[in-house]
C-alpha positions in Angstrom: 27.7 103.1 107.5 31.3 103.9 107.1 32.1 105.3 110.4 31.6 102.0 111.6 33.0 100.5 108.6 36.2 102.3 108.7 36.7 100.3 112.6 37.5 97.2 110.5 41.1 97.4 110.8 43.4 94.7 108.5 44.6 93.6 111.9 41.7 91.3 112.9 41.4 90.5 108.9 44.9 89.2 108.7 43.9 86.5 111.8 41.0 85.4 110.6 40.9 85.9 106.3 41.9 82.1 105.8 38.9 80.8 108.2 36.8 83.2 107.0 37.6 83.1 103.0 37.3 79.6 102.9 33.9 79.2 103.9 32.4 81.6 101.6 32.8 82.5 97.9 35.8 83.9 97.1 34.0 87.1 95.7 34.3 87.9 99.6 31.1 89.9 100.0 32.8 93.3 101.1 30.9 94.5 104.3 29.0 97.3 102.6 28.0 96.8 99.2 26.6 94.4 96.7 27.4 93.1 92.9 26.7 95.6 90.4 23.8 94.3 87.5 24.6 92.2 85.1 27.4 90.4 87.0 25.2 88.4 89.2 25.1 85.6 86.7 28.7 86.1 84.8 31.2 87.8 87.8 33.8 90.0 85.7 37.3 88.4 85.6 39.2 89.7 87.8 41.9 87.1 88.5 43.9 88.0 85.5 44.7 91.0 83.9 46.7 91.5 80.8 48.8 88.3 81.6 49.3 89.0 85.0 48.0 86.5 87.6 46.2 88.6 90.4 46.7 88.5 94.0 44.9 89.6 97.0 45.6 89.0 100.6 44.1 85.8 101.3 46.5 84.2 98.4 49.4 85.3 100.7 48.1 84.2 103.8 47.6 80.8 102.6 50.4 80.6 100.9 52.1 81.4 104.0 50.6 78.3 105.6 50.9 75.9 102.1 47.5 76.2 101.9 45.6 75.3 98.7 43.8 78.2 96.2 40.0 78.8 96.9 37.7 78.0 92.9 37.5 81.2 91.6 34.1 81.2 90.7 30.8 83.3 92.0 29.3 80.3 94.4 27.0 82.5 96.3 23.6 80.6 95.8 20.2 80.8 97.9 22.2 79.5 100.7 23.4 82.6 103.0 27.0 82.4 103.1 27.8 84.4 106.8 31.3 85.3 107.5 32.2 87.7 110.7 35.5 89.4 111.3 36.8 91.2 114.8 39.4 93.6 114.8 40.8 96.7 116.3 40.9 99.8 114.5 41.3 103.6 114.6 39.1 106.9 113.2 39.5 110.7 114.0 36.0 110.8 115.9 36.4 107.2 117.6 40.4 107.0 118.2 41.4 103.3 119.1 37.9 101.0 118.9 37.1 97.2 119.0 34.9 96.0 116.4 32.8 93.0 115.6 31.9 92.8 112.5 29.8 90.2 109.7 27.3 89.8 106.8 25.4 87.3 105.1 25.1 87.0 101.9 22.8 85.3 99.9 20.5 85.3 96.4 16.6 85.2 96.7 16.7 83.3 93.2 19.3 81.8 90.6 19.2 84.7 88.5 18.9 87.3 91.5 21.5 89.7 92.3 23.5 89.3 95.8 21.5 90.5 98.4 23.0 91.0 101.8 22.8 92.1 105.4 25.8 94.2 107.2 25.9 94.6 110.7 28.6 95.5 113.0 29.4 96.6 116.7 32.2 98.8 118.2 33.0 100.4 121.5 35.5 103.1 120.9 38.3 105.0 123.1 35.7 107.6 123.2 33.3 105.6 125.0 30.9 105.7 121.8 28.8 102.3 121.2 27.3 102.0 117.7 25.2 98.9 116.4 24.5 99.6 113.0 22.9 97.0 110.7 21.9 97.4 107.3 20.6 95.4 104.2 19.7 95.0 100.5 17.1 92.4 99.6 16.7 92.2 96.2 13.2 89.8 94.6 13.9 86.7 92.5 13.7 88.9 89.0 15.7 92.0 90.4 12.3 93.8 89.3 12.4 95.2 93.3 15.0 96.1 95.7 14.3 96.6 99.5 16.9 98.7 101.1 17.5 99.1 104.8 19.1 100.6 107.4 19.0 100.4 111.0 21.4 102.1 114.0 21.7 102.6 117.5 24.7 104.6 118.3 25.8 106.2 122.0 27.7 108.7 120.5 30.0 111.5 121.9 30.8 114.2 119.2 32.4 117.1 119.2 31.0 119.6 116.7 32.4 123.1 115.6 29.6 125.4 115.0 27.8 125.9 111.3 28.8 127.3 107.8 32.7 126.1 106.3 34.2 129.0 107.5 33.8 128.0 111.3 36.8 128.0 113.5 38.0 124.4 114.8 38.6 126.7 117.7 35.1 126.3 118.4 34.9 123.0 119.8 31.8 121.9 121.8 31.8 118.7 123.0 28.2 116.3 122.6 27.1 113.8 123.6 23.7 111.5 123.0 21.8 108.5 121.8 20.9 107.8 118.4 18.3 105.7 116.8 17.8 105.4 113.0 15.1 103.3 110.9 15.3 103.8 106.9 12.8 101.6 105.1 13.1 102.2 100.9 11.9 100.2 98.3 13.0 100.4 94.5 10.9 99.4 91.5 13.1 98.9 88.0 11.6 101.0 85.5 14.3 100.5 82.3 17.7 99.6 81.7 19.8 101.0 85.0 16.9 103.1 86.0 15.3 102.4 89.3 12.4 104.6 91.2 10.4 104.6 94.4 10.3 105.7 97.8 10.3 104.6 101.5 9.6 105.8 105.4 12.6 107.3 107.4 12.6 107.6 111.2 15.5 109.8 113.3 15.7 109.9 116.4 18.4 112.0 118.7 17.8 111.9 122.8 19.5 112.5 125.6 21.2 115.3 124.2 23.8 117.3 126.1 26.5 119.7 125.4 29.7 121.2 127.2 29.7 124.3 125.8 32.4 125.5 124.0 35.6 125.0 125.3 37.0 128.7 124.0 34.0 130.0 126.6 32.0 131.7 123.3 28.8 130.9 122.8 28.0 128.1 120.7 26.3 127.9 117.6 24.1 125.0 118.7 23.0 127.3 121.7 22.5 129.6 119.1 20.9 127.5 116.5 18.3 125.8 119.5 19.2 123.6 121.9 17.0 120.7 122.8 17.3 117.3 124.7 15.2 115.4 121.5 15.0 115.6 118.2 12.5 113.5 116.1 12.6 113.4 112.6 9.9 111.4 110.9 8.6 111.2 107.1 8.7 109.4 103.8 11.3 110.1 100.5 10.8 109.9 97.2 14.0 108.4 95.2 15.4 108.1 92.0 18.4 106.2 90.5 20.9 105.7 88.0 23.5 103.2 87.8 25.9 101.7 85.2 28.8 101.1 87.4 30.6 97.9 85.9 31.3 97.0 90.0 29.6 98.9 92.7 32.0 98.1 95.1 34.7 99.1 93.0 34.2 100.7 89.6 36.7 101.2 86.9 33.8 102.9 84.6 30.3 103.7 84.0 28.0 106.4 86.4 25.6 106.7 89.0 23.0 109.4 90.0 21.0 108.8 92.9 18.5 111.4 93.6 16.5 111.8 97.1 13.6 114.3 98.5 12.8 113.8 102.2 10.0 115.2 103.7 9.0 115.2 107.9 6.3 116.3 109.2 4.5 116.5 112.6 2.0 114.5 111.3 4.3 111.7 110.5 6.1 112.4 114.4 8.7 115.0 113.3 9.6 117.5 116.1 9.6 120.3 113.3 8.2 120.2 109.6 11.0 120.4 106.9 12.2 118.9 103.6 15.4 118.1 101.9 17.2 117.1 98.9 20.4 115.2 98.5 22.1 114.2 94.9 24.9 112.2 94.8 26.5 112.2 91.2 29.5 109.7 90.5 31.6 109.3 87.1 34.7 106.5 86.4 36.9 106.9 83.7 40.0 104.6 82.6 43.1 107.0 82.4 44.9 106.9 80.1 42.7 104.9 78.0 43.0 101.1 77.7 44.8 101.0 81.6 44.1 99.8 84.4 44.1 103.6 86.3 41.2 105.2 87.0 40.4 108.7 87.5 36.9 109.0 89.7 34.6 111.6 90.2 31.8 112.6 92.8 29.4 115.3 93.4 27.3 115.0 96.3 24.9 118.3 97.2 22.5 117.9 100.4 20.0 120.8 100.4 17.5 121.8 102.9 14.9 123.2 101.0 12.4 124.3 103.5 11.7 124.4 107.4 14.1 123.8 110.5 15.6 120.8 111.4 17.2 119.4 114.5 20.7 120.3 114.6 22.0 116.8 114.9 19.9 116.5 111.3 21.6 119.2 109.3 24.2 118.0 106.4 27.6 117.4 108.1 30.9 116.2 106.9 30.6 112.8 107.2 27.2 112.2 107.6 26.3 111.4 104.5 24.8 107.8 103.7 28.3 106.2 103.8 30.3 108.5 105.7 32.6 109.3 103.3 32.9 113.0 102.5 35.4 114.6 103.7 38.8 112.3 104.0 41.0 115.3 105.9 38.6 116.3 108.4 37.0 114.7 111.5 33.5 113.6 111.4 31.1 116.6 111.9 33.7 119.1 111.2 31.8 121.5 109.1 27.8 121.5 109.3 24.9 123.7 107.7 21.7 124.1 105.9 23.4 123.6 102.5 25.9 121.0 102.0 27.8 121.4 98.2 31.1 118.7 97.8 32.9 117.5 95.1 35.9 114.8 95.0 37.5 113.5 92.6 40.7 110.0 93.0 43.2 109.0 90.9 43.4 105.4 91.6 46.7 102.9 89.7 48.7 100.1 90.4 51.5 99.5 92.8 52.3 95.4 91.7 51.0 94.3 88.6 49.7 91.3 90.0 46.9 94.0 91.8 48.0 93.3 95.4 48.9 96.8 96.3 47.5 100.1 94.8 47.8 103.5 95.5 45.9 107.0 95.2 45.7 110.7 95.2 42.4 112.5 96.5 41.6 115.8 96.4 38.4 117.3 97.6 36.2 120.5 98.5 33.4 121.7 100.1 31.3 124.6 101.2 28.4 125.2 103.9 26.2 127.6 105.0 25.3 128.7 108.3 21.4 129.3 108.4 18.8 129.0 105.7 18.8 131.5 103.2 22.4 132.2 103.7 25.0 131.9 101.3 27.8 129.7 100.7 30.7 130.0 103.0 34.6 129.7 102.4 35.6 126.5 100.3 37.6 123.8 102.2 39.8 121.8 100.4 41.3 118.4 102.1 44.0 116.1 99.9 45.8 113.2 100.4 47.6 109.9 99.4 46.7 106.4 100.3 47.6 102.8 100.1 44.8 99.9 98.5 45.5 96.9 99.5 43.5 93.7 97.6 41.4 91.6 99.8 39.3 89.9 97.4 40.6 89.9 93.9 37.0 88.6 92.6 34.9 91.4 94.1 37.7 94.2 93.8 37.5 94.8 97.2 40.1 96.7 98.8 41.4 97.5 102.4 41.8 101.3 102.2 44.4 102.9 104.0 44.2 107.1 103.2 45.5 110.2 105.1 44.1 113.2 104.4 44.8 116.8 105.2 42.6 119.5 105.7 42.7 123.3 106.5 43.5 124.5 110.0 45.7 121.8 110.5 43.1 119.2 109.7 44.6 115.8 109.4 44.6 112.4 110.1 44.2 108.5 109.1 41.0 107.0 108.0 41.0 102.9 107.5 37.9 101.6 105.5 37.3 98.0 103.6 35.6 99.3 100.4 36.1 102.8 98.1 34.9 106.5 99.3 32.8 106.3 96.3 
């Protein structure tokens, strides 16, 4: 969801974090993600830190107004606790945009983990709408998780033709309606293992292209153009995770494994199947700091058949829309999708405040299926973290990245890439 997510400048944040922090818990709920295991009944300390008294943004903003310190303990209970937050912000594919955004968050037991639901709505200089919601139920005993997500975009794209080595020459402007329904439901099978599967429903209409804008033909034209695509079918997923904080880690790992299937029986426009595996590793370096060096591997495959073109892995497009920091959204697309990142995330204050990072990341495409591997593209950058809930760990993310051909630009999220 982090196309949307990264609309939620610190702007609208900074007018209403006093209103908004003091009616919920100060673990702040972060728009995307949810408290790890094993936290939900004992929250990690994260007000103090080898002597240091933490900070985040809140603290100054009431501080600026004498205002008193929020408890710092999890109070989240079976009560939702809603928050909402407008604000203007900025993306490559959206340039300026004005955002509405808010969650509730709430426990389905005492002992349950945080479950929540995210939504959001934006009109953007680009004249794209998007109303994404999406949530994470969790049952009393955390034995079953129920994961969501739901979108309606009106969405004007530009996309650049197939395979990494694809010229940003190439431009063709799009344009369409998007509709998404994602139903998946997790069982816990040991330890930090979960398994299961769910129904997926895509829908692109009303598509239409310009053409593109160098007068060659296009690879979509190419590829098969149509005004609909339907994708329809069920997945099969596996996962992994020993992330101390899933909204933002300083160790531990998570694997998240998924096979998708459409079919015409199921309402697809086109039988096909696809895999994606998302890999992530968080190390303290050097040992015993606060630094940590991340890493991610994220691989989306289409094994077998043809999807829509609108379908096919894409910078970007991934669950969270993070791949890619460098390059605009849809920049590089293709039947076979391999990335890898890795961050180098420290400390600016020692009272956590203000952080900083280094990214670097690559990644390759193919064109069509059964072709190889195109030209690596690298992207790198540096960015600014700034704390907006010293409980959670949740940062404001402030990176610029730059990518090949000139690639570059500012991407403002709440939350970590990974």
């Amino acid at each position: 969801m982090r196309p949307y997510l990264t609309l939620s400048l610190f702007t609208g944040i900074l007018l209403l974090s006093i209103t908004v922090f003091a009616q919920q818990s100060p673990q702040g709920i972060p728009l995307k993600k949810i408290m790890p295991e094993g936290q939900q009944n004992k929250p990690a300390d994260t007000t103090s830190v080898k002597g240091s008294s933490q900070k985040d943004l809140p603290d100054v903003i009431r501080k600026l107004f004498h205002g008193k310190a929020t408890s710092e303990v999890d109070s989240i209970t079976t009560k939702p606790q809603i928050s909402v937050v407008p604000a203007i912000g900025y993306t490559l594919v959206s340039r300026l945009a004005l955002v509405l955004s808010g969650n509730v968050a709430f426990r389905t037991g005492p002992n349950s983990r945080v479950s929540t639901i995210v939504g959001s709505t934006s009109y953007t200089q680009n004249k794209q709408f998007t109303l994404p919601i999406q949530t994470n139920i969790w049952s009393k005993d955390n034995q079953w998780d129920f994961v969501g997500d739901y979108r309606f975009l009106k969405y004007p794209q530009d996309t650049y033709g197939l395979g990494s080595s694809s010229n940003i020459s190439n431009v063709d402007p799009m344009d369409y309606f998007f509709v998404r329904f994602y139903e998946i439901v997790l069982r816990h099978i040991s330890g930090n293992f979960y398994a299961g599967g769910g129904y997926i429903f895509d829908d692109h209409f009303n598509i239409s292209q310009s053409g593109n804008t160098n007068a060659k033909v296009s690879d979509y034209t190419l590829y098969g153009p149509s005004d609909r695509t339907v994708s329809s079918g069920f997945t099969f997923n596996g996962l992994y995770d020993s992330r101390d904080n899933a909204i933002n880690p300083s160790k531990g790992g998570y694997i998240n494994l998924e096979f998708r299937t459409s079919t015409k029986f199921t309402g697809s426009a086109s039988n096909w199947e696809s895999i994606v595996l998302d890999m992530r590793k968080y190390y303290n370096f050097p040992e015993g700091s606060d630094n940590i060096l991340a890493l991610w591997s994220y691989d989306w495959i289409i094994l077998s058949g043809k999807p829509g073109y609108l379908d096919l892995p894409s910078t970007g497009w991934d669950a969270n829309s993070a791949t890619g920091r460098g390059y605009i959204q849809g920049r590089f697309r293709g039947t076979q999708m391999v990335y890898a990142e890795s961050e180098y995330r420290f400390k600016l204050t020692s009272n956590g405040l203000l952080g900083g990072v280094v990214f670097l990341n690559a990644e390759s495409l193919s064109a069509a299926q059964g072709t190889k591997l195109q030209a690596i593209q690298p992207a790198y950058g540096p960015g600014l973290r700034i704390k907006l809930n010293k409980v959670s760990k949740t940062n404001i993310t402030v990176d610029y990245g730059f990518g090949s051909q000139g690639s570059n630009g500012l991407f403002i999220d709440v939350g970590e890439a990974f």
